[in-house]
Every structure is written in C-alpha cells, then in structure tokens.
SEKOLPA-550003 format. One record per atom (N, C-alpha, C): residue in one letter; x, y, z. Coordinates in steps of 0.2 Angstrom, whole numbers, plus 2048, in hexadecimal, padded with zeros to 3 digits. Example, Ala and Ser with C-alpha at 12.3 -4.5 7.8 and 13.67 -1.06 7.14 Angstrom:
residues 2
A8427E4827;A83E7EA827;A8427F0827;S8407F5823;S8447FB824;S840800827;
END
This chain:
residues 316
X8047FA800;X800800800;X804806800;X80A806801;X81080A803;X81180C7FD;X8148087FA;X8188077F5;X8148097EF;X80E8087EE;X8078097EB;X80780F7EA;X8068157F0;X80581D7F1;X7FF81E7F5;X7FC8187F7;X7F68187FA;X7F581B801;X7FC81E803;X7FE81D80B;X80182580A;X7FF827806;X80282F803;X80882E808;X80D82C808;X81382980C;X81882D806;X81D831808;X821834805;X828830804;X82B82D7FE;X8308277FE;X83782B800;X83E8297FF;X83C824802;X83B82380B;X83881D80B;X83581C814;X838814816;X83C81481C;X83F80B81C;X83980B820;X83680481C;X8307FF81C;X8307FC825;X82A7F8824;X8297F682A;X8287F9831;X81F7F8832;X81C7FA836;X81B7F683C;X81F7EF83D;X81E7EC843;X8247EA844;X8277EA84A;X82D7EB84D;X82B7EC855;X8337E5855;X8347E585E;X83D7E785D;X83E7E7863;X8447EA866;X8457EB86C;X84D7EC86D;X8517ED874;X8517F6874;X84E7F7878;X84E80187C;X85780087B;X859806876;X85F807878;X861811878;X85B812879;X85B81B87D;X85281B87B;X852823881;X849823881;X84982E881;X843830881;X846834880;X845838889;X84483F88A;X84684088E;X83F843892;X83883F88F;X83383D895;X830838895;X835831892;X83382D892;X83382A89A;X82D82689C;X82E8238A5;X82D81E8A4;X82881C89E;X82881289D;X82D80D89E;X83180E898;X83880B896;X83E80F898;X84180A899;X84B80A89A;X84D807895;X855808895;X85980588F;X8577FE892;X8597F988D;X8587F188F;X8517F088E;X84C7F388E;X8457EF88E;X8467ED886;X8437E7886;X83E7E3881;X8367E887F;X8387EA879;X8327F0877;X82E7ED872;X8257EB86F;X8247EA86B;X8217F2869;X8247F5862;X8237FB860;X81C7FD85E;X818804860;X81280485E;X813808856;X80C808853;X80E80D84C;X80D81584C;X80B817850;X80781D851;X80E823854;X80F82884F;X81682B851;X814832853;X81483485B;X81183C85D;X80A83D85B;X807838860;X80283B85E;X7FE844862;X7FB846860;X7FC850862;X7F884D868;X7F484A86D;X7F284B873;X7EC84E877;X7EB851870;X7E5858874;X7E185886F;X7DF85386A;X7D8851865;X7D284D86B;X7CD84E865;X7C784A865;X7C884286A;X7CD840864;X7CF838867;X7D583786C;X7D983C86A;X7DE83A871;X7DC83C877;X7D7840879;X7D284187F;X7CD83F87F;X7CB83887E;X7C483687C;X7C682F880;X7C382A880;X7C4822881;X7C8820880;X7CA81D883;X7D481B882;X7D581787A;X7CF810878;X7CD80E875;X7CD81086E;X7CE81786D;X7CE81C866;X7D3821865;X7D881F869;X7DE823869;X7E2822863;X7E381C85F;X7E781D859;X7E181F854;X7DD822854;X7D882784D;X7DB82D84D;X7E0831853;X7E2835853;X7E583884C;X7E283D849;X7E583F843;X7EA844844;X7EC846848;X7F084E847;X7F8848849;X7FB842848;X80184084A;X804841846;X80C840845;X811841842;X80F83C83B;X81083583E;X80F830839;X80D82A83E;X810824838;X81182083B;X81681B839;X81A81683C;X81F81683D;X820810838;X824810831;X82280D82C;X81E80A827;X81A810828;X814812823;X81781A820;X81581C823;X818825822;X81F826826;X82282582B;X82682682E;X82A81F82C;X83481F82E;X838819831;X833815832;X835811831;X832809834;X837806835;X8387FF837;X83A7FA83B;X8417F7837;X8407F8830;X8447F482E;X84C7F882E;X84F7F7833;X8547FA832;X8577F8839;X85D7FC83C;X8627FA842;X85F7FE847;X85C805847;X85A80884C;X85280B847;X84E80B84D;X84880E84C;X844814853;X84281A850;X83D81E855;X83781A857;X83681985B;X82E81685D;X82D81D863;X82381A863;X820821867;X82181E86E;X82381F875;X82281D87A;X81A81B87D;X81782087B;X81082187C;X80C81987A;X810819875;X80A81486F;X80E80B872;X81680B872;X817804872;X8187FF87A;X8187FC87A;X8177F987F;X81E7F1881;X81F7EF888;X8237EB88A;X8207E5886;X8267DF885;X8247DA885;X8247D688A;X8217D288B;X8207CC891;X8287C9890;X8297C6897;X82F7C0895;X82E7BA891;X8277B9893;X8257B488E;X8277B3886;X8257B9883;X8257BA87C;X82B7BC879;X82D7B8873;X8317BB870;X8317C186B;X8377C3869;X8387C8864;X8347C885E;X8357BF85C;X8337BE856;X82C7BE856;X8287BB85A;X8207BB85E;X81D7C385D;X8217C7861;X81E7CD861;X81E7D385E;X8237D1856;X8227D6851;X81B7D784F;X81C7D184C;X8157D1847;X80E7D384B;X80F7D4852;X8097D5857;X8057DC856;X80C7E0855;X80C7E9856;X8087E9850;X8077E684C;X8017E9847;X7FC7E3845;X7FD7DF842;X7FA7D8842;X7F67D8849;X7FA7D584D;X7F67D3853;X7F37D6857;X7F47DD859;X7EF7E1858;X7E97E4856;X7EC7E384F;X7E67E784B;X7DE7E184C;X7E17DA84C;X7DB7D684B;X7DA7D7851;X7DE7D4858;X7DB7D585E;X7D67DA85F;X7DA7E285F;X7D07E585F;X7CB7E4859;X7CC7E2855;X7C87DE850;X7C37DB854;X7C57D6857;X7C17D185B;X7BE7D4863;X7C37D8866;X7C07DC869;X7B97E1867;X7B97E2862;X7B17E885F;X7AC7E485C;X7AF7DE85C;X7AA7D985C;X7A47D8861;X7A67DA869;X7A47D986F;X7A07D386E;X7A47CE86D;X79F7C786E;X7A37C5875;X79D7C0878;X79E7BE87E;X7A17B687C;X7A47B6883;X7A67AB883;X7A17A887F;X7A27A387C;X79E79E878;X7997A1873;X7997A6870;X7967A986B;X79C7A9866;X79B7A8860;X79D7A685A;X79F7AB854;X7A67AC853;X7A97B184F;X7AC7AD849;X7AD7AE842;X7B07AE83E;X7B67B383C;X7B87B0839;X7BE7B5835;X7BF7B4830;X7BD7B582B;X7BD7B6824;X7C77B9821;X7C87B281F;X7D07B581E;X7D37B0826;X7D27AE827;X7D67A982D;X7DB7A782D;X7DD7A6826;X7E57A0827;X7EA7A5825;X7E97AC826;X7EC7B2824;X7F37B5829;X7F67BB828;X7F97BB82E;X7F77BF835;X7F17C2834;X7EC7C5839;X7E77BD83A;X7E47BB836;X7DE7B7836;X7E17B283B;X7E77AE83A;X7E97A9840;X7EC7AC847;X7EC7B0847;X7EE7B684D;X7E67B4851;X7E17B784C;X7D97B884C;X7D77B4852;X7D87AE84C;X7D67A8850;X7D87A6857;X7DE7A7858;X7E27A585E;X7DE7AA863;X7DF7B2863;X7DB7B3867;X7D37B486A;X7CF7B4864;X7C97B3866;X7C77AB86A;X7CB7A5867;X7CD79F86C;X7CE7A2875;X7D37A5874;X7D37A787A;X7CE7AB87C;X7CC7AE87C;X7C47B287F;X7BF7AC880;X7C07A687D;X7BB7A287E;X7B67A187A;X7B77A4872;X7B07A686D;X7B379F869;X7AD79F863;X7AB798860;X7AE79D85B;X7B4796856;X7B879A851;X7B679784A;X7B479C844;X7B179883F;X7B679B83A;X7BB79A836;X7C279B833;X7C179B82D;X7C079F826;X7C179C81F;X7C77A181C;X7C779E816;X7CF79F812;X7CD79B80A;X7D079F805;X7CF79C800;X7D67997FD;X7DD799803;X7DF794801;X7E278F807;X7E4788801;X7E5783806;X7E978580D;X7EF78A80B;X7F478A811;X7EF78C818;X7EA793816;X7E8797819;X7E379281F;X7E078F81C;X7DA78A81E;X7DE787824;X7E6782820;X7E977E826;X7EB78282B;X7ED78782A;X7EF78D82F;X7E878D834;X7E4790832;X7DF791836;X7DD78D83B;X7DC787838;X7DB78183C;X7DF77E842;X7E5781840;X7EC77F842;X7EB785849;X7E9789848;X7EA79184B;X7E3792852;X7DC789850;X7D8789855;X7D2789854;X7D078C84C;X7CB78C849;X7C878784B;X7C078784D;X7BD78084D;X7BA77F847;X7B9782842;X7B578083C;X7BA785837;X7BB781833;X7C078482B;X7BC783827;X7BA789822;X7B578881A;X7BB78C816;X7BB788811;X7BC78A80B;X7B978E808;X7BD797805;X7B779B804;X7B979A7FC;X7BB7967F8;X7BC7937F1;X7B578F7EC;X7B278E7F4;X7AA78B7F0;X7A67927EF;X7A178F7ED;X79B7967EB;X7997997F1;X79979F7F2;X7947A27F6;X78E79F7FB;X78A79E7F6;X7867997FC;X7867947FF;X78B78F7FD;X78D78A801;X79178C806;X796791805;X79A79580B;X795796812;X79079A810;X78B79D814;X788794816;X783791815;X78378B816;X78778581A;X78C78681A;X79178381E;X794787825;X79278E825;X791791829;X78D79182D;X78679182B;X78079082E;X77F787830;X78278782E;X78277D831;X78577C838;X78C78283B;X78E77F840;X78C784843;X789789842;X78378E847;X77C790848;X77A788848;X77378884A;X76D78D844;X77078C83C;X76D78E839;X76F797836;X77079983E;X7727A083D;X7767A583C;X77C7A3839;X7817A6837;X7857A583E;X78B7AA83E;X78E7AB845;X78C7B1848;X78E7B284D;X78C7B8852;X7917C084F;X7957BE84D;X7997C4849;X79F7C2846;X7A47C5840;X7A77C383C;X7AD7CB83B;X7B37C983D;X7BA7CC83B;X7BB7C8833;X7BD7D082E;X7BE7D0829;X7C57D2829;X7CA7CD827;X7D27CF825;X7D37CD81F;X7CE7CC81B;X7D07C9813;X7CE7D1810;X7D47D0809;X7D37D7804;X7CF7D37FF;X7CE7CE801;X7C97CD7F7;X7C27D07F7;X7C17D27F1;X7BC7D77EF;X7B77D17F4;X7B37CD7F3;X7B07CB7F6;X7AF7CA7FC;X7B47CA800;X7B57CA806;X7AF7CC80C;X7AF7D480B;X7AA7D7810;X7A47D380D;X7A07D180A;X79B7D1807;X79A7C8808;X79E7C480C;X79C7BE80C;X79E7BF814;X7A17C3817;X7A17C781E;X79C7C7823;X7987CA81E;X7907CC81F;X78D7C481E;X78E7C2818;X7887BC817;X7877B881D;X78D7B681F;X78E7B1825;X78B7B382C;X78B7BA82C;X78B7BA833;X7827BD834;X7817BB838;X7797B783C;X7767C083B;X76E7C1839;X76C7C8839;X76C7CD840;X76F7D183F;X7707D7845;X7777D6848;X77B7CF845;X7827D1846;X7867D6844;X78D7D6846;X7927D9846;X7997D9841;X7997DC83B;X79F7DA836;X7A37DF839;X7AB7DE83A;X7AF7E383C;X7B67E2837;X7B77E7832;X7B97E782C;X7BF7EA82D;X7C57E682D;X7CB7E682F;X7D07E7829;X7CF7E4824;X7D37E481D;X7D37EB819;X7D57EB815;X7D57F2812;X7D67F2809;X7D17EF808;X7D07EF801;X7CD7F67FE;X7CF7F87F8;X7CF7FE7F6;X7C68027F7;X7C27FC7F5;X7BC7FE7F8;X7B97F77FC;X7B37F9801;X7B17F5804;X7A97F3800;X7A97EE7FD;X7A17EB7FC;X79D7E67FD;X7987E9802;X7937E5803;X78A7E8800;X7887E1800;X7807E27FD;X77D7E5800;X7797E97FF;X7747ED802;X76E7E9808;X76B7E5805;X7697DF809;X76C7DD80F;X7717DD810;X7767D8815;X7737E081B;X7767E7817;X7767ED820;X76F7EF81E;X7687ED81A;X7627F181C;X75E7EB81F;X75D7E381A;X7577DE81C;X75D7DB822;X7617DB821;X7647D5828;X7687DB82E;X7687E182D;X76A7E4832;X7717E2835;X7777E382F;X77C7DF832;X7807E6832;X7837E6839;X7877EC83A;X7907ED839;X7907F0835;X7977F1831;X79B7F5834;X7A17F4838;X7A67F983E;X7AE7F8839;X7B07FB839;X7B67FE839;X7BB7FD83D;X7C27FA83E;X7C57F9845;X7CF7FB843;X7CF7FF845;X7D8804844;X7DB7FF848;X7E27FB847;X7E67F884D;X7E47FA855;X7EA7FC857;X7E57FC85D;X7EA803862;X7E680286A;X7E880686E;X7F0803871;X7F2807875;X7F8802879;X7F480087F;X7F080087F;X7EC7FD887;X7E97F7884;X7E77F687E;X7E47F087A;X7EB7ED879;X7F17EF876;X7F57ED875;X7F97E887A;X7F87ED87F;X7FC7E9889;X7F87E1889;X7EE7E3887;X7EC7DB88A;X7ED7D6885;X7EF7D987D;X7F17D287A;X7F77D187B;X7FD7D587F;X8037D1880;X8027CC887;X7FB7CD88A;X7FC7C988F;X7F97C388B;X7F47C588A;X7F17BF888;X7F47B9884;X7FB7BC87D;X8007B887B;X8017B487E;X8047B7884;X80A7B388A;X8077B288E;X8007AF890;X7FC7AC893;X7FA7A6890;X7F77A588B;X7F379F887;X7F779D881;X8007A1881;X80479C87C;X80379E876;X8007A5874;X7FE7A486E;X8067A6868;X8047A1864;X80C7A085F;X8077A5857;X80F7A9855;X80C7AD851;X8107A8849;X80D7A6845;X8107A2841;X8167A683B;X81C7A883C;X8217AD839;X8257A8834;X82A7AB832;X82D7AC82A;X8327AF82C;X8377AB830;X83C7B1831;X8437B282A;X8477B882A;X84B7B9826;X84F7BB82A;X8557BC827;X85A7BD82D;X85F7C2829;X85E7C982A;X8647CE828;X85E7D2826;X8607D9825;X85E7DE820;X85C7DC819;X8637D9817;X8627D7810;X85F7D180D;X85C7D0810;X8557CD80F;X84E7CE80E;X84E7D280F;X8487D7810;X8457D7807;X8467D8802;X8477D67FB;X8417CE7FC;X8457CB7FE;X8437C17FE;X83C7C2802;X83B7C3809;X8367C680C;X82F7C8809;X8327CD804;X82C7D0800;X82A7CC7FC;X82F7C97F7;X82D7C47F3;X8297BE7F5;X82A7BB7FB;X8247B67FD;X81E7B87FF;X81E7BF802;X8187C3803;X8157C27FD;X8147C57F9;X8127C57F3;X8107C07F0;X8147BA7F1;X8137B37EE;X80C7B17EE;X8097B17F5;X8027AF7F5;X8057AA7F9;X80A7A87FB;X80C7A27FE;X80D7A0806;X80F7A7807;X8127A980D;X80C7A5813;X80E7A281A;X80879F81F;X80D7A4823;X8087A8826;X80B7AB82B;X80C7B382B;X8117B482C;X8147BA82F;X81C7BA82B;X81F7C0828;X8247C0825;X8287C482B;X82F7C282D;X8327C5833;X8397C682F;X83C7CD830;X8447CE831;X8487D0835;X84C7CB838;X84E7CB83D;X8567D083C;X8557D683E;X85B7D983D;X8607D9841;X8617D6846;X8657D584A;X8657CF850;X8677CB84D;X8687C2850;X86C7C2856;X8727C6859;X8757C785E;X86E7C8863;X86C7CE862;X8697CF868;X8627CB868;X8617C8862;X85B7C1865;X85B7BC86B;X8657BB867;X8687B686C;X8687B6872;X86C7BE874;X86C7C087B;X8657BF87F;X8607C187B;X8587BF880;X8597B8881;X8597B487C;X8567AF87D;X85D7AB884;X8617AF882;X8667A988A;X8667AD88E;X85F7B388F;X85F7B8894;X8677BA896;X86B7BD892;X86F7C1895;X86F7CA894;X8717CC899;X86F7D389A;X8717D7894;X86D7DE894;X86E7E0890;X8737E488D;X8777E5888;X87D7EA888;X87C7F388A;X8827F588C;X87E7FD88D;X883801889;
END
C-alpha cells in the first residue's frame, strides 16, 4: 500500500511497521522504560494529546489525526539497526514471549485482537473469521479461543484452512465453493443461524459481502481488511439488519492485555524468519507469492536474540 502511494507516504521511507527491540536510549520524559527493556514497538508517532480522541476513551486514541506519522507507513520503520518508537503507544514484553512472537503482534496481533474485541461477544457465542489461515486470521483464532468463543475459520486456500485449524478453529470452510454452500455450512454448525458476529481480514472483493452472509440477522461484521472499496448487498444492512463497524489496530492498553493474554494461553504466532537486512528483498518475494503461512519476520540482529534467549544482561 506504501509502495502503491496509497499511504500518501513520501519515499523514500525504511519499511516495516512492526517491530520489537532492546531500549538502548529514551528520551527525556520518558518514566515507562529504561535502557535493557524488551520493547514491542507501537505505530502511532506524537500523537498531539489535546484532540477529540486523545481526550475521549482510551479505546479511540489511535483515530488521533493531528500525529506525526506512523512508524513505517509514513515515518522510519523497523527495518533497520535503530528505530524511534512513541513511548506513549509501545509497550514491555512479557518474559514469556519472544522477539520473534512479538513483532508481528504490534500490528497483526493487535489489529485483529480489537477486531474481536468490538465484536463484544460473550464466552460460548460463535465468531468467524473470514480469512483465518492468514497472518491476522490465525492470530484471530487463537485469541478469540482464548475468550472462550466458538471459532468458525474460512480461507480459499489449502495452506490457510490447515493453518486455521491448526491455529484452533473448530470448524474450517472452504470459501472456493459457491456462495451458498459457504453460508449453508455455516448455518449447519449454528443452529441454522449464522454465527453471532464475523471479523473480516480478507481483501478479496467478495470478502465483506459473504461477512455479512454468514453472520446470523442483527449481527456484528467488523471490517478489518482494507480493500480499496468495501461491498456489501443492500439486503444484508436493511432486511437482515447486520451491523458493519470499522476497527484501527489498537490502543496500548488493548495492546498490554494481548501481551498478557499471549504469555498466558501460549499463543504461538506462525513466522517466516530471515536473517540480515539483506533479505528483506526474499521476504517480499514470498509475501507476494500467495504462499507465505504466517507471518514474514527479519531478524536484524541475532546477537541480541541470543543474549535474551540465555537471559544474559544487557549491554550498556
């Protein structure tokens, strides 16, 4: 989307929007973090503090429009040996979780967690995720699992499906059949009724619009993907009264309870690791592929992975 001009992002910009790291300076109000902390990086760069949303609900604080950027969209990103991050917006990582775990979380695992969050479904009420074997959708599944909701998973293809399933799903559809049979096999393991509400992380044109099919009348579609336009049938938001919500990554207070929640219930993020900068090229390439299961990761500095993982202290 960067690369595209879509992001009116001014070139050039070093890539990559999710990003963890060792604190090696902060600046001079920062009170959170010290040098040596394990930081999972937020995207939101100065935001101004005194709008509508940064005074409003904690909940709608990244809507803030008056911020600098963000950090690998508009602003530096991740892919490099040092990066700015906002104090404000990133958060510690648990001891629990690794580096590699918690990259992909700062945007990926985020964005779907409140995804699932604005769903407001309670334990044992039934969400799909349309796009499940994805590198959000298997995130999806794992945490709306942990909430205790009924997981109904589709993907159009085979890796995504195995993923899903793999990831907790209790029911995998193939969304490569026709429409109706989609919907039908949906209402087969919900009492008829569709599910209770549906996270959308798929871009294919059809996406939103089979979103909607699935999910039971007066339900909840919350529309995560970002295809250039969003279509759905008139019928679906006037005779079935299905409610279409919109959901931005998230807050760092959302952010805090899916680190706990990771490092609680074990949740494993399924990655792609590369090793150097100079691979970043190869990375892209398998993005693209349509092949990729997971989460693409570049690890730009292996020393200090190492050092975590034999837990020895930090350099100063």
């Amino acid at each position: 989307m960067v690369q595209a001009g879509i992001m009116g992002t001014q070139l050039p910009c070093i890539a990559s929007h999710e990003g963890t790291g060792t604190v090696v300076a902060i600046g001079t109000e920062i009170t959170d973090f010290k040098k040596g902390d394990r930081v999972m990086a937020g995207l939101p760069r100065n935001r101004c503090g005194h709008c509508h949303d940064c005074l409003g609900p904690e909940e709608y604080r990244q809507y803030c429009t008056n911020i600098s950027g963000h950090i690998g969209v508009t602003q530096d990103g991740a892919f490099a040996e040092y990066v700015v991050v906002d104090g404000r917006e990133s958060c510690m990582i648990p001891d629990e979780v690794s580096f590699e775990t918690a990259a992909p979380l700062s945007c990926a695992g985020c964005t779907v967690f409140r995804g699932i969050l604005q769903t407001e479904l309670k334990k044992g009420e039934a969400v799909a995720l349309v796009g499940a074997g994805g590198g959000l959708g298997h995130l999806g599944c794992q945490f709306a699992k942990a909430i205790g909701l009924v997981v109904v998973g589709t993907d159009a293809r085979d890796e995504g499906l195995a993923l899903a399933k793999e990831s907790g799903a209790d029911v995998v559809v193939d969304t490569r059949q026709e429409k109706g049979n989609v919907v039908e096999e949906v209402k087969m393991v919900t009492n008829g009724m569709g599910v209770d509400a549906t996270v959308n992380v798929s871009d294919a044109e059809n996406a939103a619009a089979l979103s909607c099919a699935i999910t039971k009348m007066h339900g909840t579609v919350v529309q995560i993907a970002q295809p250039t336009n969003v279509s759905v049938p008139f019928h679906e938001l006037v005779f079935r009264d299905i409610r279409l919500k919109g959901s931005l990554i998230s807050t760092r207070g959302e952010a805090k309870r899916m680190l706990d929640m990771v490092a609680e219930h074990n949740i494993s993020v399924k990655t792609n690791p590369f090793f150097g900068l100079k691979e970043v090229p190869k990375l892209q390439e398998l993005a693209h592929s349509g092949k990729m299961v997971g989460k693409g990761v570049i690890v730009v500095d292996e020393e200090e992975m190492k050092r975590v993982k034999e837990g020895k202290t930090a350099p100063t």
